[in-house]
ChimeraX commands (.cxc) that place a marker at each C-alpha (Angstrom):
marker #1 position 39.73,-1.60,2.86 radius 0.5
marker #1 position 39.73,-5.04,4.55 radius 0.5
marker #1 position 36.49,-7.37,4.24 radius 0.5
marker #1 position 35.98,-10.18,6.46 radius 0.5
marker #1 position 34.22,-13.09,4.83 radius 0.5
marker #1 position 33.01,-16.15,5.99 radius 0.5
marker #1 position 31.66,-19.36,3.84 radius 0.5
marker #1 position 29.65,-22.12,4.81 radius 0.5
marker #1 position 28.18,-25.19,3.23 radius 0.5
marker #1 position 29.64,-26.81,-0.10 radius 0.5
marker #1 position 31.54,-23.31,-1.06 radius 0.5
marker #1 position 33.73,-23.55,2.13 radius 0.5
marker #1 position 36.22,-25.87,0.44 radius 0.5
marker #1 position 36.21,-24.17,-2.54 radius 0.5
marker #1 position 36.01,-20.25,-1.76 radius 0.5
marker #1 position 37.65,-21.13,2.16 radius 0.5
marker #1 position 35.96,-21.13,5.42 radius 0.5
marker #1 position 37.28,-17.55,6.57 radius 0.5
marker #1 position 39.32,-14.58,5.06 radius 0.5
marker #1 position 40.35,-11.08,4.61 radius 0.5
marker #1 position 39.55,-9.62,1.28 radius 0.5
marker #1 position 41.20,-6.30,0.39 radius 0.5
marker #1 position 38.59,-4.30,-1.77 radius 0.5
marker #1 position 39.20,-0.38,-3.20 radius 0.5
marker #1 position 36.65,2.03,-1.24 radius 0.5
marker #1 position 33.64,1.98,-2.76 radius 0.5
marker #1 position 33.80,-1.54,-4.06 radius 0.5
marker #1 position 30.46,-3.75,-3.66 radius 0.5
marker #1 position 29.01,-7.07,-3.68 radius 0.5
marker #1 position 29.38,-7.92,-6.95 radius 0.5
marker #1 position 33.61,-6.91,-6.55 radius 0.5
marker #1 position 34.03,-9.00,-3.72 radius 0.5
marker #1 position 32.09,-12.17,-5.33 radius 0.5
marker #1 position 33.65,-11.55,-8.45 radius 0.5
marker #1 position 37.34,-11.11,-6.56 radius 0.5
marker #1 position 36.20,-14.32,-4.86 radius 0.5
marker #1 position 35.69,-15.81,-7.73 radius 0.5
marker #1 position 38.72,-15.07,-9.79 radius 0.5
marker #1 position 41.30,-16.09,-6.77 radius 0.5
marker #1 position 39.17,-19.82,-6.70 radius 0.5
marker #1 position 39.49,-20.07,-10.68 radius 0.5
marker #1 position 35.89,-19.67,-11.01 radius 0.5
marker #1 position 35.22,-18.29,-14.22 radius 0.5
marker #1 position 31.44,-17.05,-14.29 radius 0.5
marker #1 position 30.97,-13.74,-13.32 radius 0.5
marker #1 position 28.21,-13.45,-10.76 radius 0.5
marker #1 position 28.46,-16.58,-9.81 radius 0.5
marker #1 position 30.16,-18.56,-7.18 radius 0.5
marker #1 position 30.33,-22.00,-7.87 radius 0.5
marker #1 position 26.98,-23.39,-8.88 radius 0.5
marker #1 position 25.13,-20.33,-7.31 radius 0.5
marker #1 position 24.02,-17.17,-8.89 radius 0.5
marker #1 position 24.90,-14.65,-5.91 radius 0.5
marker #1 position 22.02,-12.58,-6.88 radius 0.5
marker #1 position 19.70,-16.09,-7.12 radius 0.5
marker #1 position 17.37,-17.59,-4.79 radius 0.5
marker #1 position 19.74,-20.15,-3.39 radius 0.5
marker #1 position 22.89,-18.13,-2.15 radius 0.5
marker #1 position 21.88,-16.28,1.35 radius 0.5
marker #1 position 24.38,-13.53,1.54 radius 0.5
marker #1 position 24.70,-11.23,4.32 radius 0.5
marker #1 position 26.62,-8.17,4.80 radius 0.5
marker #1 position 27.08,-7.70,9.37 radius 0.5
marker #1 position 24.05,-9.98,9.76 radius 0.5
marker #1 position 21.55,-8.23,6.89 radius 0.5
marker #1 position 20.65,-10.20,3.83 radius 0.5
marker #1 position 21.83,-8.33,0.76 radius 0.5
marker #1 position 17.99,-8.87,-0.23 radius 0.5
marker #1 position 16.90,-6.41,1.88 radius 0.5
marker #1 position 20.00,-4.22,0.82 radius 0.5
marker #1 position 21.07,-2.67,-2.70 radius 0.5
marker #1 position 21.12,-6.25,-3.35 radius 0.5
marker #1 position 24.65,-7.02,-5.56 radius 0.5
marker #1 position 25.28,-3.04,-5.15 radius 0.5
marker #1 position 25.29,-2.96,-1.82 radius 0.5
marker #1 position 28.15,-0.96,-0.85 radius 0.5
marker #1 position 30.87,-2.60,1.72 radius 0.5
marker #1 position 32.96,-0.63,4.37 radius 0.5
marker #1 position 36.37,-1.18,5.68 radius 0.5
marker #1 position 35.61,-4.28,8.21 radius 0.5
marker #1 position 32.50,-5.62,7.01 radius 0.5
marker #1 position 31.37,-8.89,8.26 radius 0.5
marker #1 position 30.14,-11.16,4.94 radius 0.5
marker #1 position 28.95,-14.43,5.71 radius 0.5
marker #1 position 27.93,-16.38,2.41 radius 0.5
marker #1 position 25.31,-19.55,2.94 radius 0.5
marker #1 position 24.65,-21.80,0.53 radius 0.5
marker #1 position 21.56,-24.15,1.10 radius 0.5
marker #1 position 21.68,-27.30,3.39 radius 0.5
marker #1 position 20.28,-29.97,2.76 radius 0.5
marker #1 position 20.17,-32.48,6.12 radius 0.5
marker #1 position 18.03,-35.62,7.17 radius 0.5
marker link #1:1,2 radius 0.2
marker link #1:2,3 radius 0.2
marker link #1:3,4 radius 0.2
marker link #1:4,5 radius 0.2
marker link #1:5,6 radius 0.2
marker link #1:6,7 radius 0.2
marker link #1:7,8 radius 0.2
marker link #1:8,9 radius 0.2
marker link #1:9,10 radius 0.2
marker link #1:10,11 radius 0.2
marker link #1:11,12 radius 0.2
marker link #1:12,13 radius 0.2
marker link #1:13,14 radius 0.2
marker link #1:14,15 radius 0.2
marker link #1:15,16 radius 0.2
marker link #1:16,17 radius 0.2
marker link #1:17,18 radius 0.2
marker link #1:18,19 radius 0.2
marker link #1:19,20 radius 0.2
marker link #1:20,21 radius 0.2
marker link #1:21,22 radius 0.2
marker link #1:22,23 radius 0.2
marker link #1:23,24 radius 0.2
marker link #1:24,25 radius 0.2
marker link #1:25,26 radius 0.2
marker link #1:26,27 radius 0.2
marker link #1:27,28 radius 0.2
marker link #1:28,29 radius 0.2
marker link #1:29,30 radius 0.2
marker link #1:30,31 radius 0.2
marker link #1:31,32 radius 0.2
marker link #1:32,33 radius 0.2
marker link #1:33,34 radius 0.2
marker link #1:34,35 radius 0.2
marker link #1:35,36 radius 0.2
marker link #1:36,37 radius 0.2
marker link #1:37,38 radius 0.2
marker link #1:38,39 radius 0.2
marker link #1:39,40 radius 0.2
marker link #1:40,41 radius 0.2
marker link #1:41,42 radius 0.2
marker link #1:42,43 radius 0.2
marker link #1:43,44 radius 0.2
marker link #1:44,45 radius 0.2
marker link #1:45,46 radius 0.2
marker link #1:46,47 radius 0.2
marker link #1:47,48 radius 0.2
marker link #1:48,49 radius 0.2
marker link #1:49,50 radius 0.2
marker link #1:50,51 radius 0.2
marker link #1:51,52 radius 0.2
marker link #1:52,53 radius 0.2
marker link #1:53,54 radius 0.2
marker link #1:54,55 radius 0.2
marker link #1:55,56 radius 0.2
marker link #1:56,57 radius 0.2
marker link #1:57,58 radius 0.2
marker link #1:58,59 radius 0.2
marker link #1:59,60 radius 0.2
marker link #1:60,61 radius 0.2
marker link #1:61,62 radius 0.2
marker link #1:62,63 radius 0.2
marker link #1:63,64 radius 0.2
marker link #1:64,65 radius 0.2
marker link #1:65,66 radius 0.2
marker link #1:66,67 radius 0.2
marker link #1:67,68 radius 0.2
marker link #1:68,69 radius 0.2
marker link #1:69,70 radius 0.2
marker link #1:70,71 radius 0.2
marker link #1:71,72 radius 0.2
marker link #1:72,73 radius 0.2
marker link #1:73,74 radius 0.2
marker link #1:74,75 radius 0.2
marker link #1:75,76 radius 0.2
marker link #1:76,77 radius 0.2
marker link #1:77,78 radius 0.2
marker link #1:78,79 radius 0.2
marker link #1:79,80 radius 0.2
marker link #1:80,81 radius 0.2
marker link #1:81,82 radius 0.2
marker link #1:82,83 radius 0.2
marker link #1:83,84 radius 0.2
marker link #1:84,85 radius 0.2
marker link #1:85,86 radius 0.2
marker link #1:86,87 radius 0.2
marker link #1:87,88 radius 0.2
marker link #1:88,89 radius 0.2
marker link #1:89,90 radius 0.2
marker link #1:90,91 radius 0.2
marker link #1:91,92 radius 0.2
view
């Protein structure tokens, strides 16, 4: 199944603004952060850059719904999802 991700913030250059993931059926948060991860040469596992996924920092959203108020990291994802993955800004 094809994801469609979107990253804003600091991440962007790191993880790319936009992108198709390919992800088995079934596969969940955590498998697309950690396939995110591993293509970037991020090591940590549930982590994406600096940012826990699961933490209080990293807003994820799965077609406009916060993962939060999801399974959280086992929320399940569905051939043309929409994930959108906001860091915190920080502005004057």
């Amino acid at each position: 199944m094809k994801i469609n991700v979107r990253v804003f913030g600091d991440l962007a250059p790191i993880l790319g603004r936009k992108q198709t993931v390919e992800l088995n059926e079934g596969s969940t948060i955590l498998s697309l952060t950690n396939k995110l991860a591993e293509k970037t040469g991020l090591k940590r596992q549930g982590y994406l850059g600096n940012y826990k996924v699961d933490g209080d920092e990293l807003a994820v959203l799965v077609n406009g719904r916060n993962i939060r108020l999801l399974n959280r990291l086992d929320t399940i994802l569905h051939d043309m999802d929409e994930v959108v993955i906001l860091p915190p800004a920080a502005g004057g």
